[in-house]
Rosetta silent file (secondary structure, phi, psi, omega in degrees, C-alpha in Angstrom):
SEQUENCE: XXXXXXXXXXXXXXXXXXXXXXXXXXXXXXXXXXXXXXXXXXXXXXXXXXXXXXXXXXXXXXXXXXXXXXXXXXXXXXXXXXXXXXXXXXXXXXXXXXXXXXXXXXXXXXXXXXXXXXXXXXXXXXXXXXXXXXXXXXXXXXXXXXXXXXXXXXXXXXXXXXXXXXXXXXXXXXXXXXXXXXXXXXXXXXXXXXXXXXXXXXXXXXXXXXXXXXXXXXXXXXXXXXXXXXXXXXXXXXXXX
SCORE:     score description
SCORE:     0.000 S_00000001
   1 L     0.000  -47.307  171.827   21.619  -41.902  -46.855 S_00000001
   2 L   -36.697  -61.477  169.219   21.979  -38.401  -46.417 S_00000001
   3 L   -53.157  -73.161 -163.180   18.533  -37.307  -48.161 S_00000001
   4 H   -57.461  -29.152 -173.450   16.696  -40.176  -45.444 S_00000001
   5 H  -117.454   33.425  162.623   17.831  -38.413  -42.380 S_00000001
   6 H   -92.912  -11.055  179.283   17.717  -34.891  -43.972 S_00000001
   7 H   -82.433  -59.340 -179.605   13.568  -36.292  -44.505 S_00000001
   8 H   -78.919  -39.663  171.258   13.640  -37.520  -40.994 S_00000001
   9 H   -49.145  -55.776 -173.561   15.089  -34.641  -39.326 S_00000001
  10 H   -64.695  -53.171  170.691   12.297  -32.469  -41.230 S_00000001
  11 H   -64.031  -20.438  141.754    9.791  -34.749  -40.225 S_00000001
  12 H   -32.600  -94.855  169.953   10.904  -34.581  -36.868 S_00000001
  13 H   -57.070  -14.104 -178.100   10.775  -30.903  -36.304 S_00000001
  14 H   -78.808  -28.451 -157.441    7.402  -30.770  -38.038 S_00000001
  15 H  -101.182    1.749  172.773    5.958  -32.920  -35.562 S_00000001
  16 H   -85.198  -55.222 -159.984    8.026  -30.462  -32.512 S_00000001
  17 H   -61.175  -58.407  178.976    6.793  -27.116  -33.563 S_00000001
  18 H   -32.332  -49.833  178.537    3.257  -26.692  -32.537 S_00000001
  19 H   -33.078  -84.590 -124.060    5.341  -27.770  -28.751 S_00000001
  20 H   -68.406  -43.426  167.985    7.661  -25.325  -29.390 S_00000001
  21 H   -92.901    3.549  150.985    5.389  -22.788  -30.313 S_00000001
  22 H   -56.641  -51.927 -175.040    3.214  -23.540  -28.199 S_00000001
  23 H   -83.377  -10.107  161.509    5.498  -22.891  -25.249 S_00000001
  24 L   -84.796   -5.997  164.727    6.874  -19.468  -26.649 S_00000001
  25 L   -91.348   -6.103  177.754    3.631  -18.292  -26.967 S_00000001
  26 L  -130.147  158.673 -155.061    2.689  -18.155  -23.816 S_00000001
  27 E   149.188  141.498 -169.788    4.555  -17.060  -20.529 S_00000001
  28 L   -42.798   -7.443  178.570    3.701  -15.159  -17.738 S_00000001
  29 L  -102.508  -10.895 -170.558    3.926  -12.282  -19.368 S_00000001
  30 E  -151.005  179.513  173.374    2.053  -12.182  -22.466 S_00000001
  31 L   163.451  126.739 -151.415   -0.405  -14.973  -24.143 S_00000001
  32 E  -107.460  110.150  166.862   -2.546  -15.204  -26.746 S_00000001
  33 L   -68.553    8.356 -174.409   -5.856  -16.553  -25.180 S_00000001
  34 L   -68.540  -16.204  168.491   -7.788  -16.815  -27.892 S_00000001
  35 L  -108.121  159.103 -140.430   -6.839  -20.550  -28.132 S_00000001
  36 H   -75.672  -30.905  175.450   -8.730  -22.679  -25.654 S_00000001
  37 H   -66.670  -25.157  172.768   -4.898  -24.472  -25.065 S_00000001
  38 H   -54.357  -59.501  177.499   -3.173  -21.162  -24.823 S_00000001
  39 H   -57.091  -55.697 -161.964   -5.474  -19.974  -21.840 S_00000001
  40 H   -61.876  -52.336  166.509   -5.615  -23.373  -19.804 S_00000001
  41 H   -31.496  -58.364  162.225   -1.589  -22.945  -19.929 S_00000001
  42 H   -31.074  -68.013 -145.211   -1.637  -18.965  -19.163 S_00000001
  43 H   -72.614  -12.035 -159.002   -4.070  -19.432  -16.169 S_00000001
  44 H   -96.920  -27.439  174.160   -2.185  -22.417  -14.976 S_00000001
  45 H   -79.560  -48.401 -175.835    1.511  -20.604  -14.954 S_00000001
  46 H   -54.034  -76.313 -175.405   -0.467  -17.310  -13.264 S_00000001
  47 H   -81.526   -0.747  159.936   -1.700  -19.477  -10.207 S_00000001
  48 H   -62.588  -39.960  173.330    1.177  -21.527   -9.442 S_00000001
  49 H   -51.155   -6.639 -166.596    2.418  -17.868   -9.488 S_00000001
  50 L    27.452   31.969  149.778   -0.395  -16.602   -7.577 S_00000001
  51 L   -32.339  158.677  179.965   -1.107  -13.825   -9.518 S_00000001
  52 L  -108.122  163.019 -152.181   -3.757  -11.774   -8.949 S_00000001
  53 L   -68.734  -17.912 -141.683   -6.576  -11.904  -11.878 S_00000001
  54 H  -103.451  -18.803  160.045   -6.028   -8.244  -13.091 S_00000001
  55 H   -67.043   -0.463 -150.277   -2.290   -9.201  -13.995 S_00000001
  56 H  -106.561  -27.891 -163.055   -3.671  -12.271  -15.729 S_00000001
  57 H  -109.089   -5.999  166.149   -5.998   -9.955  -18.077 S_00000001
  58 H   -74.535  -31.333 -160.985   -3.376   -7.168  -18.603 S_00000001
  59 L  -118.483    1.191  164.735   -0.623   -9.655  -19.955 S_00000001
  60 L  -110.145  134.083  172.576   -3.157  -11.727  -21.681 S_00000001
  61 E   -56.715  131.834  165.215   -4.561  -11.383  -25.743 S_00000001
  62 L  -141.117  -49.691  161.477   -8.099  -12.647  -24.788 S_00000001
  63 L    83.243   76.253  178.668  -10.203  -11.022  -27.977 S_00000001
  64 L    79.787  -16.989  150.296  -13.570  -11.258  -25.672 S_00000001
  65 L  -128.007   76.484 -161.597  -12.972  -13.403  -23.261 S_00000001
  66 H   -49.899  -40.364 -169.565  -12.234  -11.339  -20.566 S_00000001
  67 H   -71.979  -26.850  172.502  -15.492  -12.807  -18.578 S_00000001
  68 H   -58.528  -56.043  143.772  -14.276  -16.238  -18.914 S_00000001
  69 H    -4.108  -62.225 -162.384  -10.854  -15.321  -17.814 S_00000001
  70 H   -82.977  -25.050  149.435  -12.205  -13.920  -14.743 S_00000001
  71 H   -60.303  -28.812 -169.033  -14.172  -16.893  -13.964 S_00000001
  72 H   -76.663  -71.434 -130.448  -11.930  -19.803  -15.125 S_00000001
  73 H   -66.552  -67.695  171.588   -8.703  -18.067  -13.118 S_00000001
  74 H   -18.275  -66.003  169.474  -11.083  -17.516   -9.615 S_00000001
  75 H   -38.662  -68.022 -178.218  -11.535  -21.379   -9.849 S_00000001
  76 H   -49.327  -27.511 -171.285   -8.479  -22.235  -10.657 S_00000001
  77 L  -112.977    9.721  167.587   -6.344  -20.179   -8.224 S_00000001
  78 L    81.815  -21.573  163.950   -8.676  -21.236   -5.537 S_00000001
  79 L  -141.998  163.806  154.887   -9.731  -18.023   -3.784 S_00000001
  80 L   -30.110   83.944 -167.282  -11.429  -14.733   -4.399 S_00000001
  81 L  -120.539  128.867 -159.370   -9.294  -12.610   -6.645 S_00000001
  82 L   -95.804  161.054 -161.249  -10.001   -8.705   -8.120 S_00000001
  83 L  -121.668  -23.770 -169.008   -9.551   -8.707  -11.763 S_00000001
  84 L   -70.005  137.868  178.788   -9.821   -4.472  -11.502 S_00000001
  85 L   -91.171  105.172 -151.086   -6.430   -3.104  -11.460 S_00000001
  86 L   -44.970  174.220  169.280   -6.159   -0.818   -8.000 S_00000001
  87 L   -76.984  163.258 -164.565   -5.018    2.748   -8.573 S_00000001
  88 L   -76.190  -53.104  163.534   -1.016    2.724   -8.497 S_00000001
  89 L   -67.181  -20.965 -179.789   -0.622    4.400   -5.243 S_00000001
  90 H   -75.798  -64.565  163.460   -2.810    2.268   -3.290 S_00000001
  91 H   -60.558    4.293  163.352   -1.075   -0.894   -4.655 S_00000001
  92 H   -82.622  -54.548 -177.797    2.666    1.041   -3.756 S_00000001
  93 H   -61.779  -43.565 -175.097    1.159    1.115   -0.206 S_00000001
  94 H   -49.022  -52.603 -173.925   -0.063   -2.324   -0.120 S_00000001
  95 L   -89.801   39.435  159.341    3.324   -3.127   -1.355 S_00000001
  96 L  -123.964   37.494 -179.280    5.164   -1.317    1.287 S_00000001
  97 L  -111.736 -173.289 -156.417    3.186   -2.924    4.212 S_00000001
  98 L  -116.648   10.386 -166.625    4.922   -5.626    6.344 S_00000001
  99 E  -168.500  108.869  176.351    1.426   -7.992    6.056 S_00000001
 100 E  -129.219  130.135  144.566   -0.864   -7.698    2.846 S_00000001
 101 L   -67.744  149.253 -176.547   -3.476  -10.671    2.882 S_00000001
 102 L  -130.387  160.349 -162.092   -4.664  -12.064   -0.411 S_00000001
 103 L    32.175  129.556  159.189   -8.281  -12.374   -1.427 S_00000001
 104 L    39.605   61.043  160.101  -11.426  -11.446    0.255 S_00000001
 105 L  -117.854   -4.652 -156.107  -10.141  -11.353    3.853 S_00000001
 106 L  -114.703 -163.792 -163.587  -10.952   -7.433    4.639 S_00000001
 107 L   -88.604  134.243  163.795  -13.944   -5.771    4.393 S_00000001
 108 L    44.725   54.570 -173.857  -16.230   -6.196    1.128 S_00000001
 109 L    28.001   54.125  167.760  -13.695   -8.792    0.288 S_00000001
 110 L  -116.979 -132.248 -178.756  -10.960   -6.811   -0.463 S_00000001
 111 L   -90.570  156.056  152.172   -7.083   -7.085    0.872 S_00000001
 112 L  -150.966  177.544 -153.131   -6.394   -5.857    4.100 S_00000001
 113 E  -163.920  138.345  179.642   -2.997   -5.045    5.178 S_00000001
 114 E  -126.134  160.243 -171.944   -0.733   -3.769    8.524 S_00000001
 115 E  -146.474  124.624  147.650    1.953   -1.573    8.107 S_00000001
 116 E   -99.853  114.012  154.551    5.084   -0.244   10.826 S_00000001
 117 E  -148.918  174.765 -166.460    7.036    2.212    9.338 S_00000001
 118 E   -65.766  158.536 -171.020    8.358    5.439   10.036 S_00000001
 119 E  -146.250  121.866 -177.604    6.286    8.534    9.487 S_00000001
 120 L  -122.506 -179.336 -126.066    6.861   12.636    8.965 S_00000001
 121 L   158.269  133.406 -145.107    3.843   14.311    8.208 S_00000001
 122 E  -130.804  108.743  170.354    2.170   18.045    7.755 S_00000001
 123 E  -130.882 -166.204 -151.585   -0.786   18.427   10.170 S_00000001
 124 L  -149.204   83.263 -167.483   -3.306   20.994   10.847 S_00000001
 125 E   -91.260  149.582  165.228   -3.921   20.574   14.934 S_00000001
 126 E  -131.554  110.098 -144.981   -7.068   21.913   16.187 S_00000001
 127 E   -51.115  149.214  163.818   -7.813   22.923   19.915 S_00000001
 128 L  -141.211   25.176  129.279  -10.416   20.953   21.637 S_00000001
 129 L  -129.099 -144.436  173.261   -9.695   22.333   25.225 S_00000001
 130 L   -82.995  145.464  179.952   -8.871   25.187   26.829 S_00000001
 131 L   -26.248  144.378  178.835   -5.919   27.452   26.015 S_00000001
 132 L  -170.251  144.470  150.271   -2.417   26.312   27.298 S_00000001
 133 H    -7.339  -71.806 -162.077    1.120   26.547   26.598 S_00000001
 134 H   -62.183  -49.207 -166.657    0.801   23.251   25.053 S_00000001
 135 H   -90.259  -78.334 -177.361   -2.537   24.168   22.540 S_00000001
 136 H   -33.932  -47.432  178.300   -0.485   27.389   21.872 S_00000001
 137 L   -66.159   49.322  174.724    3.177   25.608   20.883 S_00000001
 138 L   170.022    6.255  170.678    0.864   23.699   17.896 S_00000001
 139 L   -76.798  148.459  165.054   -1.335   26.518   16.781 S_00000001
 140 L    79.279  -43.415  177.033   -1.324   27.649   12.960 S_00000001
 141 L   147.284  156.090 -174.087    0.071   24.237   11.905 S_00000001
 142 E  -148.181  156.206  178.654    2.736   21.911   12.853 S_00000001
 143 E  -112.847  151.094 -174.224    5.075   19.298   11.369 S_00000001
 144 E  -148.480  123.906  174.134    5.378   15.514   12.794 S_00000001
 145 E  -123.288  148.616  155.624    7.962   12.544   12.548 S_00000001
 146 E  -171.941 -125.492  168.146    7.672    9.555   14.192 S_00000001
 147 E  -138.647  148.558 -173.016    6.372    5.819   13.904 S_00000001
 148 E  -119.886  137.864 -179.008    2.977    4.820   12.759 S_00000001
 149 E  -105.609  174.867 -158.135    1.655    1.593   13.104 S_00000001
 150 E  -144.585  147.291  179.093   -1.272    1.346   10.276 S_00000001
 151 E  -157.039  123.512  149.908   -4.473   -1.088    9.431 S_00000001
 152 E  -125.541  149.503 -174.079   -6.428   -1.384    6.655 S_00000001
 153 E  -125.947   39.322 -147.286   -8.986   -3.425    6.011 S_00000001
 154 E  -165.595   65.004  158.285  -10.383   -2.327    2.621 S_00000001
 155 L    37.060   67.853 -164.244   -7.144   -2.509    0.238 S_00000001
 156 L    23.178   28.024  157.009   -5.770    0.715    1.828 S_00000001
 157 L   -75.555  -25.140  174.186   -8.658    2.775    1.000 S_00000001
 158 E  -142.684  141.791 -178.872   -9.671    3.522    4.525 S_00000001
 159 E  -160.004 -149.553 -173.407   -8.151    2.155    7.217 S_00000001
 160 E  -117.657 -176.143  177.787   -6.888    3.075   11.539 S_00000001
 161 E   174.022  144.219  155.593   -3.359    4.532   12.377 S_00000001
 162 E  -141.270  130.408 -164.488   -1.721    5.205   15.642 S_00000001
 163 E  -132.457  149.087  176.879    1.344    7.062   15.785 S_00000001
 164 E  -135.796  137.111 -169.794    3.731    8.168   18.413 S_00000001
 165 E  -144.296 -171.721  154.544    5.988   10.912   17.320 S_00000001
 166 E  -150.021  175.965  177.501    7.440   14.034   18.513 S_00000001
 167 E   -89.726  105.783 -174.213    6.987   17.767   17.152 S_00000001
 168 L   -99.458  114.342  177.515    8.670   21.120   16.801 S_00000001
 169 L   -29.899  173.312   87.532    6.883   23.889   19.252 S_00000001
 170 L   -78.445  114.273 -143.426    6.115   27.309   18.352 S_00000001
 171 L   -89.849    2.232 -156.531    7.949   29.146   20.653 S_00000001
 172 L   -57.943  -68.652 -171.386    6.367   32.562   19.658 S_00000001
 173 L   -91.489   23.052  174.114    3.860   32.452   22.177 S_00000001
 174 L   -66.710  145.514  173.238    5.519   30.861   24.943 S_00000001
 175 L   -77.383   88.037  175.448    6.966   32.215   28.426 S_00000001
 176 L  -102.185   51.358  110.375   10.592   31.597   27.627 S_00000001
 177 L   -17.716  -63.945 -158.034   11.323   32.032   31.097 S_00000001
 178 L   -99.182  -22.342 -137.938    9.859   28.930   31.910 S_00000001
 179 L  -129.593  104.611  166.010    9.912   27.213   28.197 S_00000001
 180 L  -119.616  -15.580 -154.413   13.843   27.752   27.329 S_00000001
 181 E  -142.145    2.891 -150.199   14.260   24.863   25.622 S_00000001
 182 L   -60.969  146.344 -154.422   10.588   23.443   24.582 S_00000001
 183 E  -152.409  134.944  149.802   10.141   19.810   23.159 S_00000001
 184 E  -111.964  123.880 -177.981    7.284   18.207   22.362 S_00000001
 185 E  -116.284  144.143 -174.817    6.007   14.698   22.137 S_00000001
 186 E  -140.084  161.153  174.637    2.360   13.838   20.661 S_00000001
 187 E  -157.229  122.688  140.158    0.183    9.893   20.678 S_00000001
 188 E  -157.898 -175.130 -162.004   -2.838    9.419   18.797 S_00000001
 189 E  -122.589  128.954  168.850   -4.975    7.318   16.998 S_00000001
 190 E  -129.710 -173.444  153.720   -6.883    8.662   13.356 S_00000001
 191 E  -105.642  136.006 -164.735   -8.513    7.276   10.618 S_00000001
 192 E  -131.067  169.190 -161.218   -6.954    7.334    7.443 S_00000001
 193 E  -130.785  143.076  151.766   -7.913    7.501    3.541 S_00000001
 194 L    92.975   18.225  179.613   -5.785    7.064    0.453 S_00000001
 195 L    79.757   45.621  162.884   -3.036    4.512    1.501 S_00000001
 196 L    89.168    2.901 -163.044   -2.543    6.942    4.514 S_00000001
 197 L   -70.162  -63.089  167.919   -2.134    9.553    2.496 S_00000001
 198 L   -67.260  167.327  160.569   -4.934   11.981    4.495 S_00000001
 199 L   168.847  139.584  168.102   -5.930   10.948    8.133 S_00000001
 200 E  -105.434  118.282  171.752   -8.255   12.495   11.008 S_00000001
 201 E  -162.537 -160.680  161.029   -7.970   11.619   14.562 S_00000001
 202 E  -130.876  150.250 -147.845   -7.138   12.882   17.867 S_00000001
 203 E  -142.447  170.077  168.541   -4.293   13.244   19.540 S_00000001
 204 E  -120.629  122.897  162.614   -1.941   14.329   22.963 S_00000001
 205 E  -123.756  131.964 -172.652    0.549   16.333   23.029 S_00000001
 206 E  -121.672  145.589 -151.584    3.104   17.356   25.912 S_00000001
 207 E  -110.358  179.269  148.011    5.200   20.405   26.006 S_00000001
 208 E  -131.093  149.497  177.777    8.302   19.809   28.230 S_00000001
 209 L   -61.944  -50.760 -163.963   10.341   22.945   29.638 S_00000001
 210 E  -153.257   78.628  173.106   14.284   21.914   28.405 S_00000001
 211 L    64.747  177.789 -155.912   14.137   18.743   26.038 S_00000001
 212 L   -66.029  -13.265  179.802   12.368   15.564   26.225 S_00000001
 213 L   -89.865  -32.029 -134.753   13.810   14.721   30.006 S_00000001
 214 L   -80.274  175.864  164.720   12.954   17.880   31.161 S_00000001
 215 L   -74.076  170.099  154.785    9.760   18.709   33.381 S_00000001
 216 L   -81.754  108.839 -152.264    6.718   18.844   32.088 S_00000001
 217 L   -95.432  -12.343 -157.457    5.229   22.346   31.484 S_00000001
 218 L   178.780   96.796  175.545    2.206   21.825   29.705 S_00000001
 219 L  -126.623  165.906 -178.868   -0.311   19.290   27.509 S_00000001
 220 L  -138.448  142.741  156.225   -2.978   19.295   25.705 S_00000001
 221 E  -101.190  130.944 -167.194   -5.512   17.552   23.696 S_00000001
 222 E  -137.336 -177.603  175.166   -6.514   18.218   20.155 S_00000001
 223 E  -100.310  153.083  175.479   -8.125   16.937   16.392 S_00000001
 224 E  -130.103  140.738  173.737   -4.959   16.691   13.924 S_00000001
 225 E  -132.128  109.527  179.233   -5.584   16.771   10.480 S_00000001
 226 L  -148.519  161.276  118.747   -2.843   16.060    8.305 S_00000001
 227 L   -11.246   88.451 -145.709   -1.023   14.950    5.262 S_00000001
 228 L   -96.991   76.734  168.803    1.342   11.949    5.484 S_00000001
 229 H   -32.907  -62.093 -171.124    4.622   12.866    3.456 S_00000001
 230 H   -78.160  -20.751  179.804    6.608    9.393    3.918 S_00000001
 231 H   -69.760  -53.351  153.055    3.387    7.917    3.494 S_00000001
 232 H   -46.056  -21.156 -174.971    3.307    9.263   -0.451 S_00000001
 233 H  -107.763   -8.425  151.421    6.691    8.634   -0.926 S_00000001
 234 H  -112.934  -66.351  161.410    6.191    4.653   -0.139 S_00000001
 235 H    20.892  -94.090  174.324    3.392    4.670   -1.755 S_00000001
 236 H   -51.844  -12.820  168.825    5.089    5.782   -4.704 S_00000001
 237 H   -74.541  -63.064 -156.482    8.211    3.204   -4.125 S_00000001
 238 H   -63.138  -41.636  178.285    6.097    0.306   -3.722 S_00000001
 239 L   -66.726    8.336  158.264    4.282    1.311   -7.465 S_00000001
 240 L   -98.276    8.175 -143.128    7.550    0.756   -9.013 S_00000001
 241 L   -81.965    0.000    0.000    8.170   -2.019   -7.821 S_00000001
């Protein structure tokens, strides 16, 4: 009796294991696509997941057929999906924005994305009127924290930015007579490159006399060119993510 269901038991499991090794071979993370059931499974776990295709061909064995891959999965998941895998920082900024769209909704079908978050920042202001207090207090280079709101619409390679912040003077050439206490507040709008990392635009800035309540002694308008510090540093958060 023993020997019949030690027979049946074998014959059992013989007729289990392709399942069974079917379903350990494949999972979102790895898969060997080389068989045509292996793939339809893969692609089929990936878009309920709504991967994006370039996770689908990094975590998949495909031995050549990457071009199918990127065709079948497109179908399959129903929209427009990049199979290239972005540079690292550019996907840490998408994936520190408060709104990343998926497939082809941007420019030249790519992502687009809005971002609020806080912002400090290295710039490099440059006068565009006449001398003042105000274009003096921001000569030679200046530092800026504040909050940026952000838009791209081309997977944070290029995108808008408007920021309202405030500034620390240089008090060097100032009348501190009148300037005992100088404060600064700047608003502008740039364009920015590089998940935000760079950015060009132009900006206002207002000098106040004795802190931010104080009168106003002095503003100016100028081009700011600067280097977005918090912007690299989510950046770099979101790629570890």
């Amino acid at each position: 009796m023993s020997k019949h269901v030690l027979a049946l038991s074998f014959g059992v499991l013989s007729m289990l294991r392709p399942g069974i090794s079917w379903g350990q071979e494949c999972s979102l993370r790895s898969c060997d696509t080389s068989k045509d059931g292996n793939m339809e499974r893969f692609l089929r776990l990936n878009a309920e997941a709504d991967k994006e295709c370039f996770d689908v061909l990094q975590n998949s064995i495909s031995h050549g057929r990457e071009q199918e891959i990127r065709e079948t999965y497109a179908k399959l998941l129903g929209r427009d999906t990049s199979c290239d895998q972005p540079f690292v920082l550019l996907r840490g900024a998408m994936d520190a924005s408060v709104y990343v769209s998926k497939g082809g909704k941007g420019l030249f079908g790519q992502e687009h994305a809005l971002s609020i978050l806080p912002t400090f920042a290295v710039a490099i202001p440059v006068r565009l009127e006449a001398r003042s207090p105000a274009s003096e207090a921001i000569s030679g280079g200046a530092t800026m924290g504040g909050l940026a709101i952000r838009y791209t619409p081309v997977s944070y390679w290029a995108g808008v930015s408007v920021a309202l912040g405030v500034t620390e003077p240089s008090a060097v050439r100032l009348d501190r007579e009148v300037f005992k206490a100088p404060k600064m507040l700047t608003f502008g709008g740039s364009l920015t490159v590089l998940g935000n990392l760079l950015s060009v635009g132009v900006f206002r800035a207002w000098l106040y006399t004795e802190g931010y309540m104080s009168t106003l002694g002095s503003s100016t308008t100028y081009l700011n060119i600067q280097f977005d510090v918090s912007a690299l540093g989510l950046a770099a958060l979101g790629a570890t993510k």
